[in-house]
C-alpha positions in Angstrom: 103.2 124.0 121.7 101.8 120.8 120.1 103.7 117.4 119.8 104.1 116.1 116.9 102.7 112.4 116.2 104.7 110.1 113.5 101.3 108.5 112.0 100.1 106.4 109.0 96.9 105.2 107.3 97.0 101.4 107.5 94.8 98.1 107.1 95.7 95.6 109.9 96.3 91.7 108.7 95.0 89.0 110.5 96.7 86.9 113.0 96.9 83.8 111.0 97.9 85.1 107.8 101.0 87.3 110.6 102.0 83.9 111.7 101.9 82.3 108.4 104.6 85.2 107.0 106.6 85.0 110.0 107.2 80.8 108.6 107.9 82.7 105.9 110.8 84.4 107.2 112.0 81.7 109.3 112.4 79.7 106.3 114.2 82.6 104.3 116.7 83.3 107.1 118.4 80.1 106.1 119.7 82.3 103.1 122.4 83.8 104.8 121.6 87.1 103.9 121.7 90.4 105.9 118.2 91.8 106.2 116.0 93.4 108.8 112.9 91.3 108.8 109.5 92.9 110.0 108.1 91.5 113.8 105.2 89.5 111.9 103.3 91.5 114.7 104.0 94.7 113.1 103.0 93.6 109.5 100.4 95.7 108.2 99.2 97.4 104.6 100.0 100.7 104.1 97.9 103.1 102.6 99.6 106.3 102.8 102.2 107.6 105.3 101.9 110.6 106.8 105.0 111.4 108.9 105.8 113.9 111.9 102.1 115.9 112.1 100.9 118.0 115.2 98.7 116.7 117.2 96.0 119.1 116.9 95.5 117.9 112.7 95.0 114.4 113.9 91.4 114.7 114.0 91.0 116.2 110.8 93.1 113.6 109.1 90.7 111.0 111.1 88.0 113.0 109.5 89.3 112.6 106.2 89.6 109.2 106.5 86.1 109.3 107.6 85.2 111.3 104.6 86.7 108.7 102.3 84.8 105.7 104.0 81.4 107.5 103.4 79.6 104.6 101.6 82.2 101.9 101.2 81.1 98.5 102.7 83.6 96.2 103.7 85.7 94.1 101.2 88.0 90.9 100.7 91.6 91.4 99.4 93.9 88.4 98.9 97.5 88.0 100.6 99.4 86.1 98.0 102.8 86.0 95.6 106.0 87.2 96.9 108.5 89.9 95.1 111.3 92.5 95.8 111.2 96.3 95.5 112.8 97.7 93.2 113.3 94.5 91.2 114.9 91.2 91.3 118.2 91.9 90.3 118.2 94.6 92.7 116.4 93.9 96.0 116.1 95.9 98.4 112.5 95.8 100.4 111.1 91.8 100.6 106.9 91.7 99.9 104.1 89.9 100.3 101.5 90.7 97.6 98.0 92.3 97.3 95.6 91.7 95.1 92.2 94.0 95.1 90.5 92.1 92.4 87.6 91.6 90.9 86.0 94.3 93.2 88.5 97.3 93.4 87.3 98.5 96.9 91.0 99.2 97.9 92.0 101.3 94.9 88.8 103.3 95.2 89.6 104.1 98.4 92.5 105.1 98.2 92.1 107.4 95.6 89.0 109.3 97.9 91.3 109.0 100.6 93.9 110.6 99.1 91.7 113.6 98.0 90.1 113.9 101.3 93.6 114.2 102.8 94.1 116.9 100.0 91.6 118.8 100.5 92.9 118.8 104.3 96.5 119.8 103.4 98.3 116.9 102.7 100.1 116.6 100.2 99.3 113.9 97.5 101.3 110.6 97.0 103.5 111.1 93.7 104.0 107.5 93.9 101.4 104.9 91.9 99.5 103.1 94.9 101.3 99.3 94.7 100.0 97.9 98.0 102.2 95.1 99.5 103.2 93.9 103.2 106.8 94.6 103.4 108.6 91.5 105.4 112.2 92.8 105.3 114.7 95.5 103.8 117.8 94.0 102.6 120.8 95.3 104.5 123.8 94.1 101.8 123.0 92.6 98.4 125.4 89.1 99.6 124.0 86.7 99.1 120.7 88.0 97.9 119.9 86.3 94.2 120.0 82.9 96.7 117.6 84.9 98.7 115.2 86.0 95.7 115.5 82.4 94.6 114.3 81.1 97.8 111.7 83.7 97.9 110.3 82.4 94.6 110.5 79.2 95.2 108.5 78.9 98.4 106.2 81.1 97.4 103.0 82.4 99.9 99.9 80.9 98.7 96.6 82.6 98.3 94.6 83.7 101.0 91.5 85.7 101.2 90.5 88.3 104.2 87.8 90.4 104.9 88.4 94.1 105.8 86.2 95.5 108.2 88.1 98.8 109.0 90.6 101.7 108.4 93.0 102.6 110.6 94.9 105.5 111.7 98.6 104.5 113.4 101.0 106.2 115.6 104.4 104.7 115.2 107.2 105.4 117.7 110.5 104.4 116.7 112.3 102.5 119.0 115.8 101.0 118.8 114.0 97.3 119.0 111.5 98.0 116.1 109.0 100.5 115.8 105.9 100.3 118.0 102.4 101.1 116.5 99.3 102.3 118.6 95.7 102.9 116.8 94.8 106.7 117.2 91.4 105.7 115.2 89.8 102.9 113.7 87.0 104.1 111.1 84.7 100.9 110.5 83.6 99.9 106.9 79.9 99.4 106.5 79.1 95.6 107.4 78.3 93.5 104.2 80.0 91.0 104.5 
């Protein structure tokens, strides 16, 4: 029998721009509000989750990814703007924003991605694609509008990065915060 792997399609952030959101949340700690912050370590862009999987379909959902990398040179995105999910009033996951323009390399990507992954089995997201870099789920609503405030007010200025690859993730949940491993790291053509 075949162990299941807990895995998800990711872009990694650079160090500097980790370290800069972990400021980020030191400063919004001071809210007094209960919320589970992301280790800046783990901080990272999701592109699509893909859950428990055997083991055995890891290399075709690596060859998927593959698939959808076919011709796609490396690209900038910009880290910038702050916001709550599902809105202000009600907060529940803290962001960091993306922003894909002018090019649209991450958008186009994620949509071949997502119908390589199809045509391997996996289901499609029914979610719109809003990428973001979740810093913290929100564990009571006390004290939270100070929080969203705060949020706003400090604000996370633009900054550009360059991405070079694709990244398949294990994650192991672990009572101290989840632990993510690469499986496979698909490199973008070199442009840039």
């Amino acid at each position: 029998m075949s162990e299941d792997v807990r895995s998800f399609i990711a872009i990694e952030i650079p160090e500097g721009i980790r370290e800069r959101i972990g400021g980020l949340q030191k400063r919004l700690r001071e809210s007094d509000c209960q919320v589970s912050w992301v280790k800046p370590s783990n901080i990272h862009l999701t592109l699509k989750f893909i859950g428990q999987t055997p083991r055995d379909r890891i290399a075709g959902i690596s060859a998927a990814i593959e698939g959808a990398c076919v011709g796609l040179s490396t690209f900038e995105l910009e880290i910038g703007a702050t916001g709550s999910f599902p809105s202000r009033r009600n907060p529940k996951v803290l962001w960091v924003g993306i922003n894909d323009e002018p090019t649209g390399s991450l958008k186009t990507f994620h949509a071949r991605m997502e119908s390589e992954l199809a045509e391997s089995g996996f289901p499609r997201e029914t979610k719109s694609f809003n990428p973001h870099l979740t810093i913290g789920r929100l564990r009571s609503t006390k004290n939270s509008g100070k929080l969203i405030d705060q949020m706003a007010e400090f604000g996370f200025s633009a900054e550009r990065f360059v991405v070079r690859e694709i990244v398949l993730m294990r994650s192991e949940l672990n009572p101290a915060g989840s632990i993510y491993t690469p499986l496979t790291r698909i490199p973008l053509q070199d442009v840039i």
